[in-house]
N, C-alpha and C positions, 0 to 999 in steps of 0.2 A: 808691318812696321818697317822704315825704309830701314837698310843696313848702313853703316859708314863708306863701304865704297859706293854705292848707290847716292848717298846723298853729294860725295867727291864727283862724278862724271856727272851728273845734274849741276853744279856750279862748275866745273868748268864747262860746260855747253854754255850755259846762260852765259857767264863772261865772257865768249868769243863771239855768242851773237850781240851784247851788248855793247862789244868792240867795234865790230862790224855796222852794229847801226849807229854809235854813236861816230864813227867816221865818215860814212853815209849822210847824215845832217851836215856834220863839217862842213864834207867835199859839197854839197848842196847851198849853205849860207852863203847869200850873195855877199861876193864883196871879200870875206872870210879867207887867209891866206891865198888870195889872188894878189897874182904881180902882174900890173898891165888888166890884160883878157884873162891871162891864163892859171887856172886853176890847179890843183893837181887831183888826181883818182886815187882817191885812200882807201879805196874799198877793192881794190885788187894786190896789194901787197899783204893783205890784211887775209885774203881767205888763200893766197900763194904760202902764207906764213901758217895757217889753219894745216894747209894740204902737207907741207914738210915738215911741219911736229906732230902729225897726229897719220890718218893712214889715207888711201885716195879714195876710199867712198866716201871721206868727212872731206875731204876734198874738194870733191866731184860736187857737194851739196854745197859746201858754201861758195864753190866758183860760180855753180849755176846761178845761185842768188846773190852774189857780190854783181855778175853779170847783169841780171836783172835790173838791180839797182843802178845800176852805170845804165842801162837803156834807158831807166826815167830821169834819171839827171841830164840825159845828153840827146833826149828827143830822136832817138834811134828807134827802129823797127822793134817789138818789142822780142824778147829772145836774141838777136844778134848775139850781143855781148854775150850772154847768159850760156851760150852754145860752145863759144869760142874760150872762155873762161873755166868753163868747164872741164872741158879737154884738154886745155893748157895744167889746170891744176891738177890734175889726174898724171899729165906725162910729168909735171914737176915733181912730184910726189913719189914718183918709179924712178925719176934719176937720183934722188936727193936718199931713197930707200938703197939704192944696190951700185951707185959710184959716186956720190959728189959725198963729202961733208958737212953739218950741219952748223953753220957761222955766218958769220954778220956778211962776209964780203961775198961767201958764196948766194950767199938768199938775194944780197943785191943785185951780183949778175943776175941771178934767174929772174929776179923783176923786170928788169931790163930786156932780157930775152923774149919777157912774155909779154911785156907793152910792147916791144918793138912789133909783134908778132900780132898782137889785137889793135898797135894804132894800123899798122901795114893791112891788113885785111878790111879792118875800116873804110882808109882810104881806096884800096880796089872799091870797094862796094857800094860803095855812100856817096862817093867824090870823084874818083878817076870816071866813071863809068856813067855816072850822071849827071855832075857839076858840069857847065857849060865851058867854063873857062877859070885860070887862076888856082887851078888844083893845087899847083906844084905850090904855090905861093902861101894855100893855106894849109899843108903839109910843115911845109919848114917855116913856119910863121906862126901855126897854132897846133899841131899834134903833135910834134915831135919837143917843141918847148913842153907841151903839158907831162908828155913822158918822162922828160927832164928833170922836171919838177918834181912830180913823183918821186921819182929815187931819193930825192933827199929823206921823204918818211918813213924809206926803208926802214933804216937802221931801227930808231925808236918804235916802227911798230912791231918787227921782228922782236922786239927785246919785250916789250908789251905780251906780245903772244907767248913768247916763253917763258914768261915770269906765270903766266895764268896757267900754261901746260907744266910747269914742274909744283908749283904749287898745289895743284889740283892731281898730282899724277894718283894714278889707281895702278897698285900689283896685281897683276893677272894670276 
C-alpha cells in the first residue's frame, strides 16, 4: 500500500516531467511564441529550475533529457545538448546548494550563464568549425536573440517549478 510521502514524490516527479514535456511541445509548435525565426528553449530553464529546487542527480536527469529534447528540436548531433546540459545542471545545482540564493533574479542569471555557455559551444561545434561562411552573422542574428528570448520564461517557469516543489514537498 503506497504511504502519503510515497504517493507526494510520485506527483511531484510526474509534474516536472509533465512541465518539461508540456514545454517541449511548446518550444516545438511551429509558429507558437516565435518572434521573427526565433523561438525560445523552455525546456532548459525548466530542468536548471528542476536541478536548483531539488538535488543534482534530479538535475543531472532532467538536463540530460531536457538536452535531448533541444537535440530533436534543433536537428543537432544527437546527445550534444543532452551532455552539455547535463553538466551545466549538476554545476548549477552545487552553486545554488552551497553560495548563490534561491530567487527569481538569481535562477535567471544562472539561465543566462548556462545558455550563454550551451549557445557558445554550439557555435564552436556546429558553426564556427563547419559553417563555411556567415557564422558570426548567425550567432548575433539567431543564437543569441533565441537566448534572449529565453530568459523572458525564466521568471514564470521558475515560479511553475516551485509552486510544484513546495506543494509536493516530502519531510525526510
Amino acid at each position: 500500500m503506497p504511504t502519503k510521502k510515497g504517493k507526494e514524490r510520485f506527483l511531484k516527479w510526474l509534474f516536472y516531467a509533465l512541465l518539461l514535456f508540456f514545454c517541449y511541445i511548446v518550444q516545438t509548435t511551429p509558429g507558437l511564441l516565435a518572434i521573427g525565426s526565433i523561438q525560445p528553449v523552455l525546456v532548459v530553464p525548466v530542468c536548471l529550475a528542476v536541478a536548483i529546487l531539488e538535488n543534482e542527480l534530479a538535475g543531472a536527469i532532467f538536463g540530460a533529457l531536457a538536452g535531448l529534447m533541444w537535440d530533436l528540436s534543433a536537428s543537432r548531433i544527437s546527445g550534444f545538448f543532452g551532455i552539455i546540459l547535463c553538466v551545466l545542471c549538476v554545476a548549477v545545482s552545487f552553486c545554488f546548494l552551497f553560495w548563490i540564493r534561491q530567487n527569481t533574479v538569481n535562477f535567471t542569471l544562472a539561465c543566462a550563464a548556462a545558455l550563454l555557455v550551451a549557445v557558445g559551444l554550439d557555435y564552436l561545434f556546429n558553426f564556427l568549425i563547419f559553417y563555411q561562411g556567415g557564422s558570426l552573422y548567425l550567432l548575433l542574428h539567431t543564437l543569441l536573440p533565441m537566448a534572449g528570448y529565453t530568459l523572458v520564461y525564466c521568471p514564470p517557469l521558475f515560479w511553475l517549478a516551485r509552486r510544484i516543489a513546495r506543494r509536493y514537498a516530502v519531510e525526510e
